[in-house]
PDB file with SEQRES, HELIX, SHEET and CRYST1 records, atoms N, CA, C and O in Angstrom:
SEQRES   1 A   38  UNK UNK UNK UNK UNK UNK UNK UNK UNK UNK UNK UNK UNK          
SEQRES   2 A   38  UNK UNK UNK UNK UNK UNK UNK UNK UNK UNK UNK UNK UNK          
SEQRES   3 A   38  UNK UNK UNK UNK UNK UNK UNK UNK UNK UNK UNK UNK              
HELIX    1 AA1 UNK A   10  UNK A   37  1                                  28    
CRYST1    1.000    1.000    1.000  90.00  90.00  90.00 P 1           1          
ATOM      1  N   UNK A   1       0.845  -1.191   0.000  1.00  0.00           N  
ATOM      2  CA  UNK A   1       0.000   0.000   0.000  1.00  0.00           C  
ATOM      3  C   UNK A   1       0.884   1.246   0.000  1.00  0.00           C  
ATOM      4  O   UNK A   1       1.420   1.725   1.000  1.00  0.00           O  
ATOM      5  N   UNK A   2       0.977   1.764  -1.395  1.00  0.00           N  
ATOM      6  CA  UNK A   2       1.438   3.357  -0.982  1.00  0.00           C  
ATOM      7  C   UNK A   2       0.542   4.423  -0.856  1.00  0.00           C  
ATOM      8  O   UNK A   2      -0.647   4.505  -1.164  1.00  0.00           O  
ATOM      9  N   UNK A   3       1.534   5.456  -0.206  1.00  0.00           N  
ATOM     10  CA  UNK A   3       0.338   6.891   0.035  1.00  0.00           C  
ATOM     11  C   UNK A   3       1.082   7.733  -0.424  1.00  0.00           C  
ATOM     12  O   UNK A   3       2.188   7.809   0.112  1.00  0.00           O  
ATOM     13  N   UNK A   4       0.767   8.703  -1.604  1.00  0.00           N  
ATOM     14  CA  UNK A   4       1.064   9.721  -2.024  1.00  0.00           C  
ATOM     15  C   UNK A   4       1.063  11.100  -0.810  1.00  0.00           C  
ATOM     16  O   UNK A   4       0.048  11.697  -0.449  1.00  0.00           O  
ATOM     17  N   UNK A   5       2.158  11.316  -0.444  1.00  0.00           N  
ATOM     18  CA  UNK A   5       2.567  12.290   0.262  1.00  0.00           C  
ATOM     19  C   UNK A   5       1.724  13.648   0.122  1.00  0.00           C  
ATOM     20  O   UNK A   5       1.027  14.269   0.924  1.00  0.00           O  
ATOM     21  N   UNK A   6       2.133  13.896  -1.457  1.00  0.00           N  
ATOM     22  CA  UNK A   6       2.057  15.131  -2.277  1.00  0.00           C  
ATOM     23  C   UNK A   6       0.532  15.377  -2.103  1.00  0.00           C  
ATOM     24  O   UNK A   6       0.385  16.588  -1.934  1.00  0.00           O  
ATOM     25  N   UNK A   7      -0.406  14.872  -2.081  1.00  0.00           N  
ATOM     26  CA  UNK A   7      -1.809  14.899  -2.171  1.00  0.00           C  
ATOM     27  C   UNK A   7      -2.311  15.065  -0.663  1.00  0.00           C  
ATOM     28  O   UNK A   7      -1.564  15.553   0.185  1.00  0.00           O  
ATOM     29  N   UNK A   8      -3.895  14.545  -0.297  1.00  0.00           N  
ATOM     30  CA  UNK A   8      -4.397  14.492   1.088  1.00  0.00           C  
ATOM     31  C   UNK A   8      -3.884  13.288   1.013  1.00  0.00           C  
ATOM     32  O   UNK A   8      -3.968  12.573   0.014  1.00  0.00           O  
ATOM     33  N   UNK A   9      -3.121  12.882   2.430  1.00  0.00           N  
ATOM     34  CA  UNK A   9      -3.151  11.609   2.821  1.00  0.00           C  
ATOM     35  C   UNK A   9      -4.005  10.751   3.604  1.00  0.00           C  
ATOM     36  O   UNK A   9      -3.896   9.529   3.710  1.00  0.00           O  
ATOM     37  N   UNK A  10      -4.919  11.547   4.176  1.00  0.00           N  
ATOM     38  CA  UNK A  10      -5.646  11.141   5.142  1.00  0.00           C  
ATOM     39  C   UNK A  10      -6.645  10.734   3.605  1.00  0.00           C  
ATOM     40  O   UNK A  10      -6.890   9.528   3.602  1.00  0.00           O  
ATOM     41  N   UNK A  11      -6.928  11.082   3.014  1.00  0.00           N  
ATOM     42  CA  UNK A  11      -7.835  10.656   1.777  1.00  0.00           C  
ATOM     43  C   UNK A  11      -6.958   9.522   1.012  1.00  0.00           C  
ATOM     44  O   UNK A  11      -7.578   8.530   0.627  1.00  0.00           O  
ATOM     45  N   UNK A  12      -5.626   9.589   0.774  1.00  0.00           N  
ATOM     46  CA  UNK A  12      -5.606   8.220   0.285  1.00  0.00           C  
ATOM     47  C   UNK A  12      -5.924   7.076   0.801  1.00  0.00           C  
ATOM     48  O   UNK A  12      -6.463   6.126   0.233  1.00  0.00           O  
ATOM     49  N   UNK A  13      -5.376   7.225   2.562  1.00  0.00           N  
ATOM     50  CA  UNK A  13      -5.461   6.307   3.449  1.00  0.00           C  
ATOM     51  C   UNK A  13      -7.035   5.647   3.485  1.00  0.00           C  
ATOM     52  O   UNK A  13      -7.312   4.473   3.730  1.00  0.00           O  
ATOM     53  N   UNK A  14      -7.768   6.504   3.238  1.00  0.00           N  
ATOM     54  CA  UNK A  14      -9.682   5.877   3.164  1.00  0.00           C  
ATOM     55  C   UNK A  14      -9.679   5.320   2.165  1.00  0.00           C  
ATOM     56  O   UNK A  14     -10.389   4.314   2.168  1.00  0.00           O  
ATOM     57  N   UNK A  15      -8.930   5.636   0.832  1.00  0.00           N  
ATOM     58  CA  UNK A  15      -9.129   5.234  -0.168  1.00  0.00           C  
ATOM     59  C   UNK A  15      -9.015   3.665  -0.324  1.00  0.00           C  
ATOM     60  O   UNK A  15      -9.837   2.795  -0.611  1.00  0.00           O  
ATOM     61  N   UNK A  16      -7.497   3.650   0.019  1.00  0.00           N  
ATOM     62  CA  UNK A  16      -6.996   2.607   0.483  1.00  0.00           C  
ATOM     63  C   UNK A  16      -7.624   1.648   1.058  1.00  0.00           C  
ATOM     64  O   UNK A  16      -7.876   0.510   0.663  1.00  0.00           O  
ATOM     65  N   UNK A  17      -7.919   2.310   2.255  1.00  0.00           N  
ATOM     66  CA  UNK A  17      -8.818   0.734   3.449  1.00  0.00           C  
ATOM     67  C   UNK A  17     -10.012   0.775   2.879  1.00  0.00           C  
ATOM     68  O   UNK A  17     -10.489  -0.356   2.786  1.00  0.00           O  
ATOM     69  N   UNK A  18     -10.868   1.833   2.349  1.00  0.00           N  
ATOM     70  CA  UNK A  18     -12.046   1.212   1.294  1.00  0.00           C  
ATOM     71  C   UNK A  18     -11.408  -0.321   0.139  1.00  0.00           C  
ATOM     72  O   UNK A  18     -11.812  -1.483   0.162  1.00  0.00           O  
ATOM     73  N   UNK A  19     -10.824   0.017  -0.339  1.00  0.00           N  
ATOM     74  CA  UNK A  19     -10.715  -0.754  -1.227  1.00  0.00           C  
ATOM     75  C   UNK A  19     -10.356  -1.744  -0.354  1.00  0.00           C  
ATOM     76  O   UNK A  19     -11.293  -2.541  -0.408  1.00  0.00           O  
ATOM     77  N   UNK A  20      -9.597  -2.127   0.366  1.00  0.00           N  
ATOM     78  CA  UNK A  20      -9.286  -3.094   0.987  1.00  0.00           C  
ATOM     79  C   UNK A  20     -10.353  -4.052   2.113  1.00  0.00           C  
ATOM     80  O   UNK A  20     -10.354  -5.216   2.512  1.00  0.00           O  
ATOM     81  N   UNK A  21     -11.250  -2.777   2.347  1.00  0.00           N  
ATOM     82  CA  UNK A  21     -12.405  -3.772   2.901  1.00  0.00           C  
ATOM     83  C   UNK A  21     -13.377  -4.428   2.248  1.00  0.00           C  
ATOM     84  O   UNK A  21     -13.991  -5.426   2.625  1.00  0.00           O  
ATOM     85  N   UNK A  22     -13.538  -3.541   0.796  1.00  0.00           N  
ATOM     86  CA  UNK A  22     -14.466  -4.045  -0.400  1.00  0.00           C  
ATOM     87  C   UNK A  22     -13.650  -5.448  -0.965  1.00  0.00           C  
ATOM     88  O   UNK A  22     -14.447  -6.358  -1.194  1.00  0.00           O  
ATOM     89  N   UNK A  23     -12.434  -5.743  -1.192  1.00  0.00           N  
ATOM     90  CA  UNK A  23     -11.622  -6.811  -1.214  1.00  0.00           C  
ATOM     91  C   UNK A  23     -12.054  -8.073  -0.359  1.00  0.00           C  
ATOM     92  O   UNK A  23     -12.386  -9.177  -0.789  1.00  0.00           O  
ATOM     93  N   UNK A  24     -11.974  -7.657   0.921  1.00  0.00           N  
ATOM     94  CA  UNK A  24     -12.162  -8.786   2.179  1.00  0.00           C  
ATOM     95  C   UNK A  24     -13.624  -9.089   2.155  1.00  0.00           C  
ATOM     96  O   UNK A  24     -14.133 -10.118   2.602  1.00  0.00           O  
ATOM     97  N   UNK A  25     -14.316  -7.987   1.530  1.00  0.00           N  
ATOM     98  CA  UNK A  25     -15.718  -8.996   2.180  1.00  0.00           C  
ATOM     99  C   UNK A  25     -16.394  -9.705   1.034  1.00  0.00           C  
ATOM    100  O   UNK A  25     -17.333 -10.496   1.122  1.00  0.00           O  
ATOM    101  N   UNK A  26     -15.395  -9.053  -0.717  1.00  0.00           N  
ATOM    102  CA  UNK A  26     -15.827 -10.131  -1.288  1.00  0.00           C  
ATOM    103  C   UNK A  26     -14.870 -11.660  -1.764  1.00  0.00           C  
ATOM    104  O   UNK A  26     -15.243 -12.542  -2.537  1.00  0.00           O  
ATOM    105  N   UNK A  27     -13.746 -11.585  -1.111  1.00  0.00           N  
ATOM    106  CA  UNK A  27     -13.396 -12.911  -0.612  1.00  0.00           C  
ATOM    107  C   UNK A  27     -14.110 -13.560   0.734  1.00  0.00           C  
ATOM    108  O   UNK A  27     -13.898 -14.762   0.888  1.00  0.00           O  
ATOM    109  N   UNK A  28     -14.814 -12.995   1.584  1.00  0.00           N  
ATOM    110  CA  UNK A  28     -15.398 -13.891   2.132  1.00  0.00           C  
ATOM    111  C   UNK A  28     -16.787 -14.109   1.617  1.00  0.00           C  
ATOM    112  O   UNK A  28     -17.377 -15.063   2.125  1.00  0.00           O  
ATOM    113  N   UNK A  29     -17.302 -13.551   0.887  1.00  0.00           N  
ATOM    114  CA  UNK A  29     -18.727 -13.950  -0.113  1.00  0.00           C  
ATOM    115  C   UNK A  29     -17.815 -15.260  -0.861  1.00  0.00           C  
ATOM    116  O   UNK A  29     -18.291 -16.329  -0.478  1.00  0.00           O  
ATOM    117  N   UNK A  30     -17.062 -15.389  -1.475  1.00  0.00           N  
ATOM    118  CA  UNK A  30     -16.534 -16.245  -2.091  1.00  0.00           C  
ATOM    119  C   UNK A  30     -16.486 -17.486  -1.181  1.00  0.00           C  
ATOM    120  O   UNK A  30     -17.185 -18.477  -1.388  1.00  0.00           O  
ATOM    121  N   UNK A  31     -15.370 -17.336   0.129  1.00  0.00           N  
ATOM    122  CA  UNK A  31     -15.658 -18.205   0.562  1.00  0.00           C  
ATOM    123  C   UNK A  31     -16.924 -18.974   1.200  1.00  0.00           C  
ATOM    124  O   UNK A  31     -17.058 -20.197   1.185  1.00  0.00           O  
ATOM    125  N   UNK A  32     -17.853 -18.032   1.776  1.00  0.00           N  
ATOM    126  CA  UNK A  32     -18.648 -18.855   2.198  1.00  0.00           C  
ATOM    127  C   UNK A  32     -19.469 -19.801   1.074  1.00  0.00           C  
ATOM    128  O   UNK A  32     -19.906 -20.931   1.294  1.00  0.00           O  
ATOM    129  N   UNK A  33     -19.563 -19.072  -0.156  1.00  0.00           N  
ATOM    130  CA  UNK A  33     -20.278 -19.616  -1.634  1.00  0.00           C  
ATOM    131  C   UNK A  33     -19.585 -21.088  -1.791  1.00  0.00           C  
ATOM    132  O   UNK A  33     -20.146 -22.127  -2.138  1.00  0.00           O  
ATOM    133  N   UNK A  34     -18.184 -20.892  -1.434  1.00  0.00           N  
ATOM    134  CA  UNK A  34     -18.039 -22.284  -1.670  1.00  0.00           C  
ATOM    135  C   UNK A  34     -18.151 -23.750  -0.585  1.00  0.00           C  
ATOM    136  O   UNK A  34     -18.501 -24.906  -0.822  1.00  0.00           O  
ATOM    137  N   UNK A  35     -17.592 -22.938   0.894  1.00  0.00           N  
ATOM    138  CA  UNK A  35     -18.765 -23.688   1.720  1.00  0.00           C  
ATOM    139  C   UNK A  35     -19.807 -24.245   1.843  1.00  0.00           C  
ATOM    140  O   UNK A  35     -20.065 -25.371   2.269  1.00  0.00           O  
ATOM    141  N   UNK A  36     -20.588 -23.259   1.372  1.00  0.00           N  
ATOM    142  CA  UNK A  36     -22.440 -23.684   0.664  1.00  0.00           C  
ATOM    143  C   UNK A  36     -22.379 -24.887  -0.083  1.00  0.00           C  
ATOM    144  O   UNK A  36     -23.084 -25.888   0.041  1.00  0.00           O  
ATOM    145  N   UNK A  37     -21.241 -24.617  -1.054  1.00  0.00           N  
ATOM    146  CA  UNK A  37     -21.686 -26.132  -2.339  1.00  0.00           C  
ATOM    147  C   UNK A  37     -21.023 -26.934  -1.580  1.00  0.00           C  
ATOM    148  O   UNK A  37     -21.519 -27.969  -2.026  1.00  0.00           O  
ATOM    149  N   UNK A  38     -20.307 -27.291  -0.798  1.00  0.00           N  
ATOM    150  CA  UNK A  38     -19.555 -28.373  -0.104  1.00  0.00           C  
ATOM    151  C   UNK A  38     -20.238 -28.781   1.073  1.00  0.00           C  
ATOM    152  O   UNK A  38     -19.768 -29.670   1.783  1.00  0.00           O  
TER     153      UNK A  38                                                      
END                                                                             
């Protein structure tokens, strides 16, 4: 994860853990989907 200095950082940093929580919760949609079929 980088953060552009030059810019708001406190705004990349959201940017960042947005994306990173939108990541995690659709690997765990994934996983549980495959739980389900098993």
């Amino acid at each position: 994860m980088r953060i552009n200095s030059n810019t708001k950082p406190l705004q990349e940093i959201k940017k960042a853990t947005d994306s990173a929580i939108k990541m995690a919760n659709e690997f765990k949609q994934l996983f549980n989907s495959k739980i389900k079929v098993n």
